[in-house]
C-alpha positions, 0 to 999 in steps of 0.5 A: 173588112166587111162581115155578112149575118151569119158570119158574125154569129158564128164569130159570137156563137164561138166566143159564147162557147168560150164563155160557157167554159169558163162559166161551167167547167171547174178548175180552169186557171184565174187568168183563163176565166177572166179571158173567157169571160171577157170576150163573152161579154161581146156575144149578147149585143151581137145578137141584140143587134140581130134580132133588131135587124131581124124584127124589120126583116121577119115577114111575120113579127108575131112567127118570130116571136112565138119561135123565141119564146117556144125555144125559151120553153124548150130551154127552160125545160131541158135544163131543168131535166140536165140539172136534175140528172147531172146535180151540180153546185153550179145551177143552169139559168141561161136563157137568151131566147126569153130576153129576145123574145122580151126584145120583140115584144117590146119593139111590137109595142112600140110599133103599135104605139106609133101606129097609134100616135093620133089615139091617147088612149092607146098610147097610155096602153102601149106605154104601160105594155111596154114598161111592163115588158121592160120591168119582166125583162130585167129578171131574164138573162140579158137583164135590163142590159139586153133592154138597153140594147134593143132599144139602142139599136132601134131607135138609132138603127141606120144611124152607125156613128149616133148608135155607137156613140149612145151605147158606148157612152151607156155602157161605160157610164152604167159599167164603169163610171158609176161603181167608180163613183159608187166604190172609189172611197170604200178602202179596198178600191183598185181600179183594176179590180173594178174592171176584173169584178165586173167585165160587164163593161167589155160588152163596148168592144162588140162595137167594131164587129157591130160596125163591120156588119154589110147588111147582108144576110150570107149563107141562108138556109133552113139549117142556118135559118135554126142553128142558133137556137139548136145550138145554144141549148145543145152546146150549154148542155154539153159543157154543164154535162162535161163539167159534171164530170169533170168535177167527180174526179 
């Protein structure tokens, strides 16, 4: 089975929702959360994978980049407002379009570096730009995973069986390996409870929906150009508020 752009993003756009629920809206069953926020975890590469698509495919890098941080503002303002007026325990702090507006910053500097190769100084340049990028990267959302991500399925895009195999292997090794290692002796230590603490290492199973991508962009408008980033702020500011409400009672 064989699945277009906008397919896929409207398949991750409905498990973010799931994973906003469990996230935000109190007193749902163990068993529920821990669902909807494993299936969650497949979102994020989905898009990390898109947005590496979208940087060769944009006409203008710089366009492209200045649409994700301007939405990055918008999202952090307006959550800002939604917290203000709806005061919960629970604080907003999503914000995906600031670690994919990281995404292409870095990828255009790494750009600029191979435009560059013959110059050392403006290598040493774009080497210092590019860790700095990564450094402010590990404080947005996606974190130093989203780093890890665009730089996957940069530097191995086209390469489908090197590209899973490298994140796979990054992923469990970061995700599961290495807090097994870290943890195994401590008193208390279950394997399960390991996978339960941390479902960050379910973001592997975003591979087989990466894998069914066509290279095709499908329906393509002006709405579906803009209904990503109409949807991720709306669509958190609803369930925050719903949550709130649901909360008083």
């Amino acid at each position: 089975m064989k699945l277009n752009s906008f397919q896929l993003k409207i398949f991750a756009m409905i498990l973010m929702v799931l994973d906003h629920i469990s996230t935000y809206i109190p007193n749902l069953p163990f068993n529920l959360i821990i669902s909807f926020n494993l299936v969650g975890r497949i979102v994020a590469p989905i898009f990390f994978f898109f947005i590496v698509e979208g940087f060769f495919h944009t006409r203008s890098k710089t366009k492209y980049a200045i649409r994700l941080f301007t939405w990055a503002l918008i999202m952090f303002c307006g959550s800002k407002l939604v917290v203000m007026i709806f005061n919960r325990d629970t604080g907003l702090h999503n914000n995906i379009f600031l670690s994919l507006g990281m995404s292409i910053l870095l990828m255009s500097i790494i750009e600029w570096i191979k435009n560059n190769k013959k110059n050392i100084k403006f290598i040493f340049i774009g080497i210092i730009g590019a860790l700095a990028v990564i450094t402010l990267s590990v404080f947005t959302e996606a974190s130093i995973h989203g780093i890890i991500a665009t730089l996957i399925f940069y530097f191995l895009r086209g390469k489908k069986r090197k590209m899973t195999l490298t994140y796979i292997s990054i992923s469990l090794l970061m995700n599961i390996i290495s807090p097994f290692i870290n943890f195994m002796n401590t008193p208390d230590f279950s394997f399960i409870r390991l996978l339960q603490d941390d479902l960050q290492w379910a973001e592997i199973l975003s591979i087989p929906f990466i894998m069914m991508y066509n290279g095709k962009r499908g329906l393509n408008t002006k709405f579906t150009k803009y209904l990503f980033y109409i949807f991720y702020p709306i669509h958190l500011w609803i369930i925050y508020i719903l949550g709130y409400f649901i909360s008083i009672k």
